[in-house]
N, C-alpha and C positions, 0 to 999 in steps of 0.2 A: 377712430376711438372717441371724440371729439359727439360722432355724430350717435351712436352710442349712449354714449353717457350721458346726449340731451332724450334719447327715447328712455333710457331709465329712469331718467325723474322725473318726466311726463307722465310714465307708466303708474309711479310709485305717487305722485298729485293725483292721479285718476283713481288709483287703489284706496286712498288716505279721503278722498269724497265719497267713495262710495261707503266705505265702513261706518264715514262719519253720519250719514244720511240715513245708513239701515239703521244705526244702531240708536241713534236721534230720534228716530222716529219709533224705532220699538218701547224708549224707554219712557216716550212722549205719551203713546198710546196705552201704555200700562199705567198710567197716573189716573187715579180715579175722579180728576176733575176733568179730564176731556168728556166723559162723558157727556152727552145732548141733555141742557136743561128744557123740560118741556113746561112753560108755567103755565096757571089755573085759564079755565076760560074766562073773560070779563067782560063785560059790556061799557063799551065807551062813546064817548061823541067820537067818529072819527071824520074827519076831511084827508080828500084823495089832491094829490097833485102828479101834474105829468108835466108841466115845463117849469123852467128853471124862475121865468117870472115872478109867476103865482106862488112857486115856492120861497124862494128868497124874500118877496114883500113880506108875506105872514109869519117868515122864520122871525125876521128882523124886528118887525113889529112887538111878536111875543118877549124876544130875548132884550127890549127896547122897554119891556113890563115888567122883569124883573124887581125882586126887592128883596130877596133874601138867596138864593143861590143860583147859580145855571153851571151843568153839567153836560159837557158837549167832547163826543167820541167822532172823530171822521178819520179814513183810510188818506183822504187830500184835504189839505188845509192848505192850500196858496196864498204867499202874502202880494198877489194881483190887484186887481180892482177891484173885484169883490170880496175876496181875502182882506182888506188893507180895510176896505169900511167894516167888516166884522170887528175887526179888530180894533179901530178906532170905538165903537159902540165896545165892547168887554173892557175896556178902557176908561171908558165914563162910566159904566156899570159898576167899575173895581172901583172907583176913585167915592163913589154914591155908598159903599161898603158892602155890597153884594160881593157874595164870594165865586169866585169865577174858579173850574176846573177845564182843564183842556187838554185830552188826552189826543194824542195824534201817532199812526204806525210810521216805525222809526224809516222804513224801507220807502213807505208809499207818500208820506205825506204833502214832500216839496216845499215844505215852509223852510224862507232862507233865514240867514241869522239875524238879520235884521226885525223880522217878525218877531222871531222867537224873542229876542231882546225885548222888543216892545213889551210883549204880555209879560214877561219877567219884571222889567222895571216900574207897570206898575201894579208890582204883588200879586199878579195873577198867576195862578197854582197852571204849571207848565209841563208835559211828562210824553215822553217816548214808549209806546207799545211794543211788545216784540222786541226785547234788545236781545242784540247777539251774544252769545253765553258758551263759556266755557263746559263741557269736554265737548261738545258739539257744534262746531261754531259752523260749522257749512246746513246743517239741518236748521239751526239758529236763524242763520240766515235767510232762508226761505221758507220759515213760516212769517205770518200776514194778520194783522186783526184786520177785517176789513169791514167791521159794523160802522153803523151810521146812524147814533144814538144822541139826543139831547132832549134833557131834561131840566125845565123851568121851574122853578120855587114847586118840585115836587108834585106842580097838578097838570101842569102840563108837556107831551112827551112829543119826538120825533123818531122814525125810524122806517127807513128804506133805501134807496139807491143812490141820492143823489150825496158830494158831496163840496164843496167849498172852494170856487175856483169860474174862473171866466168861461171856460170849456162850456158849462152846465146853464151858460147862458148864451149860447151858440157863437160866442166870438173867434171860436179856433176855426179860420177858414180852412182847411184843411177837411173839416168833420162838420160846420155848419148845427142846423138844428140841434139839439139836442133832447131825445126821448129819456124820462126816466120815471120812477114811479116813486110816491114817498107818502107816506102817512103823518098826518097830526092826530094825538091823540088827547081828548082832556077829559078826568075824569077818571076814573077805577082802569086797571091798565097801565098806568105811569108810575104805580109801585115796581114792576118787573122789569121795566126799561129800568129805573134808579137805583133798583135790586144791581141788573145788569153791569151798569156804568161802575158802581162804586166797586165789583167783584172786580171787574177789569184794572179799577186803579188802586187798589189795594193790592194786587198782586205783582201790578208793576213798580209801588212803593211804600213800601210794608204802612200804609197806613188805615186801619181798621178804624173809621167811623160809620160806617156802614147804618148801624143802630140808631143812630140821631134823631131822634123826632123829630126835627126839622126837615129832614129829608122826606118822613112819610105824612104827608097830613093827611087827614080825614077828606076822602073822597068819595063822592056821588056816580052812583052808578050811568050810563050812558044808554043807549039804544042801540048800540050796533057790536054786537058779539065776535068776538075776535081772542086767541090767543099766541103766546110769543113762544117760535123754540129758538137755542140758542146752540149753537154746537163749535167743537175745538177738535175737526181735524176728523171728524167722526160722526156716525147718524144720518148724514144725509142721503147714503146713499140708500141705505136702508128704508127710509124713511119714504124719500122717489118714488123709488123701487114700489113696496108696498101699494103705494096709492096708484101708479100706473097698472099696479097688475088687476087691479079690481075695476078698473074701467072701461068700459062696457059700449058707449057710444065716441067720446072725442076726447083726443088729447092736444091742449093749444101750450106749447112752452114758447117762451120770450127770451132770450138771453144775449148779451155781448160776446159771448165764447162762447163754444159750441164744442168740446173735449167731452163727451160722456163716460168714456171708459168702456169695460167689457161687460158690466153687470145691468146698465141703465141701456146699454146700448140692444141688451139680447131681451132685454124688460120689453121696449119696444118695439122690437122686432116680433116679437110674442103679440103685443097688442094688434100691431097691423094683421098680423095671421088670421087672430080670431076678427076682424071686422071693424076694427076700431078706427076712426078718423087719425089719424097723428099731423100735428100742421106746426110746424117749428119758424121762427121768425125772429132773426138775425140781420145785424148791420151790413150793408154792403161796404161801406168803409169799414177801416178797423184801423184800431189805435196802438197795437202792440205788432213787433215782429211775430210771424211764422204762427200767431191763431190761426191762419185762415188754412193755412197748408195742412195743419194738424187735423181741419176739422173734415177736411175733404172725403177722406177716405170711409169716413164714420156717416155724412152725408151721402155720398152714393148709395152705401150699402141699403140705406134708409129709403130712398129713393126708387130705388130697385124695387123694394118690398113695397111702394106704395104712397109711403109719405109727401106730405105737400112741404116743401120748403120756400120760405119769401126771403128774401134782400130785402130788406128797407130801402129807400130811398132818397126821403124826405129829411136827408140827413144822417146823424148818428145814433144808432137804438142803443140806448146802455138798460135798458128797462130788464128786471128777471122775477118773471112770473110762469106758476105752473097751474092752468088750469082744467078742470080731468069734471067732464058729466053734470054740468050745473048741482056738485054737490062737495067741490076741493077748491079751493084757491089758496097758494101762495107766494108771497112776494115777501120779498125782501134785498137781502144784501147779495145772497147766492148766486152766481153762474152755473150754468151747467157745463162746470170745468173739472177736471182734476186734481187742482189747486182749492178751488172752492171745496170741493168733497173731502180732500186729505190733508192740506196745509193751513188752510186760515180761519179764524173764527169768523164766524157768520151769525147774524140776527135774522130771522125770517118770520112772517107774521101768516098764519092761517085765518082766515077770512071765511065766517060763517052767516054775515048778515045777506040778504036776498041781493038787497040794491047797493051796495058795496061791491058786494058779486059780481052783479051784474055789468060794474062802471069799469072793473078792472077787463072784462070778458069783451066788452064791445068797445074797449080801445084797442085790446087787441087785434079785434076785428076789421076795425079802422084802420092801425096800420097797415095790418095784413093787403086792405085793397088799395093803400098807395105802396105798395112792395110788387117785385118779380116776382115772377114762379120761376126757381129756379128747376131745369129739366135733367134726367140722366143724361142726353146727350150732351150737355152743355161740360159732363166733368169727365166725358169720355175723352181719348186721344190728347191726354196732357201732356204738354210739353216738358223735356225731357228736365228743364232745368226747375221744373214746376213740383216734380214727383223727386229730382233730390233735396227739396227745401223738403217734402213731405216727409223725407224715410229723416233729415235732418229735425223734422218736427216729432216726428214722432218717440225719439229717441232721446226727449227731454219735455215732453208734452204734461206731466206732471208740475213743473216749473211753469208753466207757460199763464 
C-alpha cells in the first residue's frame, strides 16, 4: 500500500510538471512581446574579441570611464576574482555618482550574498531576471535570460558570449582555455542594446525610464554595418532555418551545445543533400550533465549524410556563431540548443561588414584545425551505459 501511494504522487508531481510546462509555455508564447525584436541596420566602430584577456582589459577600462550611467545584463556574474574586482570598480563608480544598474538571471547567475550585498550597500540599482512566478512556477522556473548586454553613458555597448567569472579567463582546470566571442560597439547601435537592457529591467521592476535623454545621446555613425535581433522563447529557429535553407556553398556553425531539434536538424540534412559544405565545431569538454549524450544521436545522423564535425581541443569552446556563404554571419548569445530556441531570451548580432566577416570566419577556421574530425565510426557500437544516458538525455533535452 505504502509502495503505492509513493507511485501515486510521483505520478501526480510528473502530471502537475507537465501541465505546468505546456500550459506556461503556451500562455508564454501567446504574449505578444515574445515576439523576435529585429532592430534597424547601423553602422558602428565595432572591435571583436575572442579571449577573455582582451576582453576583460577594454570591458574594465570603458566601465573605469564612466560618468553618468552603465548598464550591465550577464546570464553569470561571479563574485570570484574577476567578479569581486568588477564589483569593487561599480563601487567606486556608484560612490563618484554614476548610476550603476545590474541586471543578473536569477537561475544562472552564481553571485553569492555577499556580492549581492556589496552592490546594494553601495546604492547600486540590483535585480534578478526570470523570477519564478506563480500559476506556473516549474515553466517559471526554466526559462533563462541569457543575453550579455552592457551599456556605458549610452555611447558605448557590449554584446556576445562571454560573461563575468574566472572560467572566461581559463582558470577552471577542469575546462582550461577558454573560446568565446564578444563585440564592442561605439557609436550608432548602442541605442538598441540600451533600447534592450532597459526593456529587460523594466519588466523585471516596473520601472519605465526607458525615455531619458540621458540614456540616448546623440551618436555618430561607425563603419562597420551590423544589426541586433532579440528573441523570448521564439524566432530563432525560424530565422536558422531560413538562412540554412538558402545556402548554396558552406555552412560553418560554432556552439557549446549542440541539441538542434527536428526542424534545424532536417534544415541540414537538406543542405548536405543538395551539396552544401556543413562543418559544425563543438567543445570536447563540456561543462553541463548529459549535453554531450543528447547531442550524439542528432551528430551521427549528420555524419552519415556528410558533415564535418570538430572537438575543440585547445580547451573550452563556449563561442556561437553561424556562418552560411560569405554573405550571413551571426553571433551572439545563442546555442544551437533547444533551451536557446524555446526557453531563454537571447541577443544575437548579424554581421554585414566584409572584414568583420571575415575575422569571425577565419577564427573559426582556426579552430576548426586545432580540433578532431570526429568520424561515424567513432559514435558507432556505444556502450550500453552510454545510449541510456542518451534515451535519459533525450527525454529532457529541452532543459538541457
Amino acid at each position: 500500500m505504502v509502495f503505492l501511494c509513493i507511485i501515486l504522487v510521483l505520478f501526480i508531481i510528473f502530471l502537475w510538471l507537465c501541465l505546468d510546462f505546456i500550459l506556461g509555455e503556451k500562455n508564454h508564447l501567446n504574449q505578444l512581446e515574445t515576439s523576435p525584436v529585429v532592430y534597424p541596420d547601423r553602422k558602428a566602430d565595432v572591435s571583436w574579441f575572442d579571449t577573455g584577456e582582451d576582453f576583460y582589459q577594454t570591458y574594465f577600462e570603458d566601465v573605469r570611464s564612466a560618468v553618468d550611467h552603465i548598464h550591465i545584463l550577464f546570464f553569470i556574474f561571479r563574485n570570484d576574482s574577476i567578479g569581486s574586482q568588477l564589483i569593487d570598480l561599480l563601487v567606486e563608480k556608484a560612490a563618484k555618482g554614476v548610476t550603476v544598474r545590474v541586471l543578473v538571471d536569477r537561475m544562472g547567475a552564481g553571485m553569492n550574498r555577499k556580492g549581492r550585498n556589496r552592490l546594494k550597500n553601495a546604492g547600486i540599482h540590483f535585480s534578478y531576471s526570470q523570477k519564478i512566478e506563480l500559476p506556473y512556477l516549474f515553466y517559471s522556473l526554466n526559462r533563462r535570460n541569457h543575453r550579455k548586454i552592457t551599456v556605458v553613458d549610452g555611447r558605448i555597448g557590449y554584446v556576445g558570449g562571454f560573461n563575468i567569472g574566472d572560467e572566461y579567463l581559463g582558470r577552471d582546470p577542469k575546462l582550461g582555455f577558454w573560446r568565446d566571442f564578444h563585440l564592442r560597439l561605439e557609436g550608432d547601435g548602442v541605442q538598441d542594446l540600451q533600447a534592450q537592457f532597459l526593456e529587460d529591467w523594466s519588466r523585471e521592476n516596473n520601472e519605465y525610464s526607458s525615455r531619458q535623454p540621458r540614456y540616448y545621446p546623440e551618436l555618430k555613425e561607425g563603419k562597420q554595418r551590423c544589426h541586433f535581433v532579440s528573441t523570448d522563447a521564439k524566432g530563432l529557429v525560424d530565422s536558422f532555418a531560413k538562412a540554412i535553407q538558402q545556402a548554396q556553398h558552406y555552412i560553418y556553425i560554432g556552439s557549446a551545445y549542440f541539441i538542434p531539434g527536428a526542424t534545424i536538424q532536417d534544415t541540414l540534412l537538406a543542405a548536405l543533400k543538395r551539396g552544401v559544405e556543413v562543418s559544425i565545431l563543438l567543445p570536447e569538454k563540456r561543462d553541463h550533465p548529459l549535453v554531450k549524450e543528447a547531442s550524439l544521436s542528432y551528430l551521427e545522423e549528420l555524419l552519415q549524410a556528410g558533415a564535418n564535425v570538430y572537438h575543440f581541443q585547445d580547451g573550452f569552446f563556449h563561442a556561437k556563431a553561424l556562418v552560411i556563404d560569405d554573405n550571413y554571419c551571426d553571433v551572439g548569445s545563442a546555442n544551437f540548443d533547444l533551451r536557446s530556441f524555446h526557453l531563454n531570451n537571447e541577443m544575437n548580432t548579424l554581421i554585414w561588414d566584409s572584414g568583420l566577416f571575415h575575422t569571425v570566419k577565419n577564427t573559426l577556421e582556426e579552430d576548426m584545425q586545432r580540433s578532431t574530425l570526429l568520424k561515424v565510426k567513432d559514435l558507432q557500437n556505444r556502450p550500453i551505459v552510454i545510449r541510456f544516458k542518451e534515451k535519459v538525455a533525450h527525454a529532457v533535452e529541452k532543459f538541457l
